[in-house]
C-alpha positions in Angstrom: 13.8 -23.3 -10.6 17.4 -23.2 -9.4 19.7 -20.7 -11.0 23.0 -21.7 -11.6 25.6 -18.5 -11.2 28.2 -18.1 -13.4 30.1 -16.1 -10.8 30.8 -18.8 -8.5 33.9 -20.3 -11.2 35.3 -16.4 -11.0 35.1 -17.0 -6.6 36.3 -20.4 -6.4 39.4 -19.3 -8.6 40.4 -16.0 -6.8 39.9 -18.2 -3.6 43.1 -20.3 -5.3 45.8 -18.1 -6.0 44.6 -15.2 -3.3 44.3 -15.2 0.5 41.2 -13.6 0.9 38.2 -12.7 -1.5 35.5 -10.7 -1.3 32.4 -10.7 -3.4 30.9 -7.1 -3.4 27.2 -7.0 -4.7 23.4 -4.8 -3.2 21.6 -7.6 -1.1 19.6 -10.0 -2.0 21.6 -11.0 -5.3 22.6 -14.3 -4.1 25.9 -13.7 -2.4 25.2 -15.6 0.8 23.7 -18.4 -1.1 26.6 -19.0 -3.6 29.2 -18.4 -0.4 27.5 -21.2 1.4 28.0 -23.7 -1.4 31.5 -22.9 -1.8 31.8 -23.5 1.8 29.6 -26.5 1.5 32.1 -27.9 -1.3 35.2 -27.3 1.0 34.3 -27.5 4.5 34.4 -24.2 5.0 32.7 -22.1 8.3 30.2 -19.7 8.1 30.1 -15.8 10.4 27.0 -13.9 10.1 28.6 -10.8 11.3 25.1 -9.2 11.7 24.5 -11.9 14.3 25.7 -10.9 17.9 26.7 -13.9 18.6 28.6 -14.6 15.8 30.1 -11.1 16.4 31.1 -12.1 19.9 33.2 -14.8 18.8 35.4 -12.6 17.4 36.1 -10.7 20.6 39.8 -11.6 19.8 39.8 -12.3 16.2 43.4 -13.7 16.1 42.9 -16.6 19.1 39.3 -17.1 17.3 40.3 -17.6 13.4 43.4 -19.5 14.0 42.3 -22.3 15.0 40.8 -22.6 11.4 43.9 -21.8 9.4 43.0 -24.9 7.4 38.8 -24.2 6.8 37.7 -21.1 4.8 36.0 -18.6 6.6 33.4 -16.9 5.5 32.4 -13.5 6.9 29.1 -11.7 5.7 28.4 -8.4 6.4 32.0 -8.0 6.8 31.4 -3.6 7.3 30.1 -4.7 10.5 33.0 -5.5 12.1 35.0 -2.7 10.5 38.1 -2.9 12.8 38.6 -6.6 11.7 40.2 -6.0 8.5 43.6 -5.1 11.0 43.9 -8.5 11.8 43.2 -10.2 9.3 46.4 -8.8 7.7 48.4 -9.7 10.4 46.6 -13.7 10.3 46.9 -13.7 6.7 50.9 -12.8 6.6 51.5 -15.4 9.6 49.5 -17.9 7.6 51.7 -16.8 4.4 55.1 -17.6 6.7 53.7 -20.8 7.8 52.8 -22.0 4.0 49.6 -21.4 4.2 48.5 -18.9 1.7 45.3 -18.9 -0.2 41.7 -20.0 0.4 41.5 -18.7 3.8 38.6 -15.7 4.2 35.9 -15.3 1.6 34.1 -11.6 2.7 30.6 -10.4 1.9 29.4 -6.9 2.1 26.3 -5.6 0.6 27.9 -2.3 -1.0 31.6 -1.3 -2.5 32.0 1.8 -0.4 33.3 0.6 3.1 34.8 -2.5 1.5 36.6 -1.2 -0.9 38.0 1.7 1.2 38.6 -0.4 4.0 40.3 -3.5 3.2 42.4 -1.3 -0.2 43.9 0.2 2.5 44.9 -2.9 5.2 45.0 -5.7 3.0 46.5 -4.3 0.1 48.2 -7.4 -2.2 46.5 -9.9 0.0 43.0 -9.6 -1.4 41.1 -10.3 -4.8 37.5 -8.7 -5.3 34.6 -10.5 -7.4 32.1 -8.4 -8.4 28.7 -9.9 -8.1 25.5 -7.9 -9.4 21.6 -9.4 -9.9 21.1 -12.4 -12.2 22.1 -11.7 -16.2 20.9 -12.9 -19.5 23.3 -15.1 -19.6 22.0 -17.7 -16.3 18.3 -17.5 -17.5 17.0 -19.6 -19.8 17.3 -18.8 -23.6 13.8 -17.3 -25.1 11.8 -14.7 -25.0 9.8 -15.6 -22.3 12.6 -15.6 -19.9 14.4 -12.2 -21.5 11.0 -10.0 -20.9 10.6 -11.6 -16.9 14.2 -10.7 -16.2 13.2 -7.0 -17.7 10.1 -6.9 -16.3 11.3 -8.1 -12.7 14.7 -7.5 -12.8 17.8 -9.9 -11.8 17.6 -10.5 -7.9 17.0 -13.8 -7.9 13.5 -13.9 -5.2 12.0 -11.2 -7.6 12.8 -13.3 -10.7 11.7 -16.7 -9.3 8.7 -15.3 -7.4 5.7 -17.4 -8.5 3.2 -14.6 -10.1 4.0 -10.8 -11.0 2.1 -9.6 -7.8 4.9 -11.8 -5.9 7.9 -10.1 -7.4 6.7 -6.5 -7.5 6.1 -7.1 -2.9 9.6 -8.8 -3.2 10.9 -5.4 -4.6 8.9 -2.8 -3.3 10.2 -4.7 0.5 13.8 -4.5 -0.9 13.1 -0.9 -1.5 12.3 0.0 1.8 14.2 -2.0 3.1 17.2 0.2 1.9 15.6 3.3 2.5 15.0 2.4 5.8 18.1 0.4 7.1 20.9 0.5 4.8 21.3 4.3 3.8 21.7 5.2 7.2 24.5 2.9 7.8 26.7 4.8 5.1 25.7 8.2 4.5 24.1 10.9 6.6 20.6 10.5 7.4 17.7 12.2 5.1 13.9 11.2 5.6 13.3 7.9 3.9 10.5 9.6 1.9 12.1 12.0 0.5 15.0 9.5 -0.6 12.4 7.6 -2.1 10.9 10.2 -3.9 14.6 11.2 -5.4 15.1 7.4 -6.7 11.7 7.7 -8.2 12.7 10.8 -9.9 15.9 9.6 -10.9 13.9 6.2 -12.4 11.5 8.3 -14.1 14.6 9.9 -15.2 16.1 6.2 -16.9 18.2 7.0 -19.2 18.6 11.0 -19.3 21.5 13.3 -18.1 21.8 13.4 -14.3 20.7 17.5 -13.8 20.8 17.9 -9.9 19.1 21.3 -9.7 16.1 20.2 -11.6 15.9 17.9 -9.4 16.7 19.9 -6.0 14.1 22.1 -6.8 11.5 19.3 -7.5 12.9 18.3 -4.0 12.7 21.5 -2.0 16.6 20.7 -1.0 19.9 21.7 -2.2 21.5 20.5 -5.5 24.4 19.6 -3.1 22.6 17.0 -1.2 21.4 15.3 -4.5 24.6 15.3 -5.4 25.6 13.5 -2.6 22.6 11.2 -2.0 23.2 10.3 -5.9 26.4 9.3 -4.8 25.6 7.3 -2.3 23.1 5.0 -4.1 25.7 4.9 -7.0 28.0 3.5 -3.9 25.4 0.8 -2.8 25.4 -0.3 -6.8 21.8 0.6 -7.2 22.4 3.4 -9.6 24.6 3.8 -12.7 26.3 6.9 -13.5 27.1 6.6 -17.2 30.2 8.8 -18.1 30.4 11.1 -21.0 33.0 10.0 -23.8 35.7 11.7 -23.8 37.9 12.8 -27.5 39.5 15.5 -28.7 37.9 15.5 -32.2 36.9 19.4 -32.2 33.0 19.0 -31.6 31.1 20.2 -28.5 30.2 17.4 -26.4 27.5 16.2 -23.6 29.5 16.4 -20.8 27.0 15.4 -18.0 26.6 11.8 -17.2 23.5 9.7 -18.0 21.6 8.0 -15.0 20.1 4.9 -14.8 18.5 2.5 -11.9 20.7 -0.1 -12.4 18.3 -3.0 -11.9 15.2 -2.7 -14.4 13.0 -4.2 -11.7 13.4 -1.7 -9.2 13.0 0.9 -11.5 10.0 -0.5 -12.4 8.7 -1.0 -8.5 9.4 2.6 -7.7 7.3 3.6 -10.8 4.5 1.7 -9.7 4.7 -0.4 -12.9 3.1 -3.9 -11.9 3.6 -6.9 -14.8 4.8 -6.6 -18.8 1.6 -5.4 -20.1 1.8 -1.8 -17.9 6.2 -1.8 -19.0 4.8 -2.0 -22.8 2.4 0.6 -22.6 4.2 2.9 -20.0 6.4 6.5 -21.4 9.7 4.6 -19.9 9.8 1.7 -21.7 12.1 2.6 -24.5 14.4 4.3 -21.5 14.1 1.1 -19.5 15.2 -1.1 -22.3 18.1 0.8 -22.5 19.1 0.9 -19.1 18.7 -3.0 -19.2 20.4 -3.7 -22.0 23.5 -1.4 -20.7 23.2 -3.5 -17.6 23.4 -6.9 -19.0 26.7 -5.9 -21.5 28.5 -4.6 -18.9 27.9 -7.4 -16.7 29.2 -9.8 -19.6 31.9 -7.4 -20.6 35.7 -8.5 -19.2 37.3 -7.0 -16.1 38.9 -3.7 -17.5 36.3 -2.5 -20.0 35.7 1.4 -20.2 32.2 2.1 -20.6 30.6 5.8 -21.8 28.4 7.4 -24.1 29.2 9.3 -26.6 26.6 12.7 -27.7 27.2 16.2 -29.4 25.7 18.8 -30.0 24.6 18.9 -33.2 22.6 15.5 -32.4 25.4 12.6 -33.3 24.9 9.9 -30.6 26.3 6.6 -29.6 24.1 5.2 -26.6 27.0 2.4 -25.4 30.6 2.6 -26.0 33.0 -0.1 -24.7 36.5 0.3 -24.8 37.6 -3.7 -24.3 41.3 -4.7 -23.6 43.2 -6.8 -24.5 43.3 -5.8 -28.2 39.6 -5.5 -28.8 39.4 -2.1 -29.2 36.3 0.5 -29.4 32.8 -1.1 -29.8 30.0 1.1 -30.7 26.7 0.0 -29.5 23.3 1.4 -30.8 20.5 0.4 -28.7 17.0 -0.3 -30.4 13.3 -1.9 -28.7 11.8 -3.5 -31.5 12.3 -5.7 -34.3 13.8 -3.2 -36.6 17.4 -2.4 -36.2 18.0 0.2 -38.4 20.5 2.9 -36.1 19.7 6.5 -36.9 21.7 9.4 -38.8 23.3 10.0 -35.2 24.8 6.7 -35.0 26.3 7.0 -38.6 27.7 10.4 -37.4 29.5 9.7 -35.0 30.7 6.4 -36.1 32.0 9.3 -38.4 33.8 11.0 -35.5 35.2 8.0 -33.5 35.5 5.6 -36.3 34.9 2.6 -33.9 36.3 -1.1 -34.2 33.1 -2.5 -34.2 30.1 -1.9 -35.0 26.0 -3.0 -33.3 22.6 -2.6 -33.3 21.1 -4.1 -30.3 17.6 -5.0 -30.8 14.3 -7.0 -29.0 15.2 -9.8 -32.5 17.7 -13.2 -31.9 18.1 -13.1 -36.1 22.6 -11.9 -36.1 22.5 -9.8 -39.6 24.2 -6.8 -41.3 22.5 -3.9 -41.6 25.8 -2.0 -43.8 28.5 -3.2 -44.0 30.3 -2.6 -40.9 27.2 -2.7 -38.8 25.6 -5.6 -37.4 22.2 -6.2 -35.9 22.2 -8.7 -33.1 20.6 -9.9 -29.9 21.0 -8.9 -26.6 21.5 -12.5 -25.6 24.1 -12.7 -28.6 25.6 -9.3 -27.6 26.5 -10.4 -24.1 27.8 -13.6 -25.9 30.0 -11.8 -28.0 31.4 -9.4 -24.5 31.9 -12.8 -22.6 34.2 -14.7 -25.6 38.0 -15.0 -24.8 39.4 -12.5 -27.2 40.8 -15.4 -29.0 37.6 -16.1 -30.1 35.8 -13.7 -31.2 33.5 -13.8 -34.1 
């Protein structure tokens, strides 16, 4: 089965009013696949920068890309080459004087950090970014049966189109170490892979709670400082998600610790051991990895610009999602519920009470749209991410 990604619109329209683009994503989620069809579409050329000899050719960048001012190039594992960002300002400008302005690099990297840090700096008004996670509810196929594979396996693609479940959790648990292995060392400070892995299994059996790094330094045996950091630094490769606090002056004592989740359900699921959908159902992290995966999917519908946080106080009112959406849209608050009953608990009414949101849902395992009150609707998560994606002109 061929999945069809929705992204590839958002490249192949930054690539026409922007000189360079880069699509920033983990591995494995497709972006080399999708950049070679865009190239394929427009004659483009392709730079493995992890090849040597692909490297080589760009011994003198400037006398190399030039003679492709007309072609898009595109250069994967662009933090390879780190110094190359210099000169592509200085082609990109000459290019510019010379009429030739957009459509002319299209970057990979496999992480935000060095991108993002190195190109904000040298290419600064010369470059769009396209953010590009694992495969969403909305490019699988509509059902049930679809919605609990992507949960069980989680969006990158080989572990979602693998052919039995025994497939997809190798195809993970190989993604896994390869990371551990390879890819934290090449942007952070080294720390045994095993005890790195043993910290992402914590923090997966911790889906969905508040990020406490001295409970988990002592589980450890190292210092809270260096989960701190290490935490950082698989928040930086986009594997895990650092949900922020809400923040309002409203006079109650709030949660202010983040919650943290493994971004991508299937991983979570590979570092807990957790092999098909029968083991998920019956496993203590299920309710914790619905969450995280519904939070995942929303905010990958959710337009550019959209604030997202949870919102807890003390005394027990709780919102697990809110979304602060531009252009007009205002606060959503977003309760979410496994199982076929969305009925949202006396914390939800609370503080709906204390933030008086725009809008109002229950997200549940159900496809039937309904109100529960008033002012609160059950829905979908396929819906839901519907309802994120619609120009704000038309929202229902």
């Amino acid at each position: 089965m061929m999945i069809e990604r929705r992204i590839k619109d958002n490249i192949k329209l930054a690539l026409g009013y922007q000189a360079a683009v880069a699509i920033i994503g983990p591995r494995q989620v497709g972006k080399t696949t999708l950049a070679l069809e865009i190239g394929d579409e427009v004659g483009g050329i392709y730079l493995d920068l992890e090849d040597r000899a692909d490297r080589d050719k760009l011994a003198d960048p400037r006398l190399f890309l030039e003679r492709y001012q007309d072609r898009l190039v595109i250069l994967d594992e662009i933090h390879r080459v780190p110094d190359l960002f210099q000169d592509l300002r200085g082609i990109i400008d000459r290019g510019r004087r010379e009429g030739n302005r957009t459509g002319r690099f299209l970057m990979l990297g496999s992480a935000s950090i060095d991108l993002l840090h190195r190109s904000g700096e040298t290419l600064a008004g010369r470059i769009a970014y396209v953010n590009m996670g694992p495969l969403d509810i909305l490019e699988v196929p509509a059902g049930a049966e679809a919605l609990n594979t992507l949960w069980e396996r989680g969006g990158y693609p080989d572990s979602y189109l693998a052919p039995d479940h025994g497939r997809s959790l190798a195809i993970r648990k190989d993604f896994i170490r390869s990371y551990l292995q390879r890819d934290v060392g090449l942007f952070g400070p080294r720390l045994p892979a095993e005890t790195l892995e043993r910290l992402w299994t914590m923090l997966a059996h911790s889906q969905g709670g508040l990020l406490n790094a001295s409970r988990l330094a002592s589980g450890l045996g190292i210092s809270a400082q260096t989960v701190t950091r290490y935490s950082d630094l698989l928040a930086d490769l986009l594997l895990l998600r650092r949900l922020p606090p809400f923040r309002a002056n409203i006079g109650k004592r709030l949660v202010k610790s983040p919650k943290v989740y493994v971004r991508d359900s299937g991983l979570a699921h590979a570092l807990l051991g957790i092999a098909d959908y029968n083991a998920l159902a019956g496993h203590p992290v299920v309710g914790a990895s619905w969450e995280g995966f519904v939070i995942e999917n929303l905010l990958s519908a959710a337009p550019e610009r959209t604030m997202a946080s949870f919102y807890r106080t003390s005394a027990g009112a709780e919102i697990d999602l809110m979304l602060e959406l531009p252009d007009g849209r205002g606060l959503w608050a977003i309760e979410i519920k496994r199982g076929l009953s969305a009925r949202p608990g006396k914390g939800f009414h609370n503080a709906r009470e204390d933030l008086k949101p725009k809008r109002s849902f229950v997200v549940y395992s159900g496809e039937e749209r309904y109100p529960v009150t008033g002012d609160i609707e059950a829905i979908g998560l396929r819906a839901m991410a519907k309802q994120l994606a619609l120009d704000p002109n038309d929202i229902l």
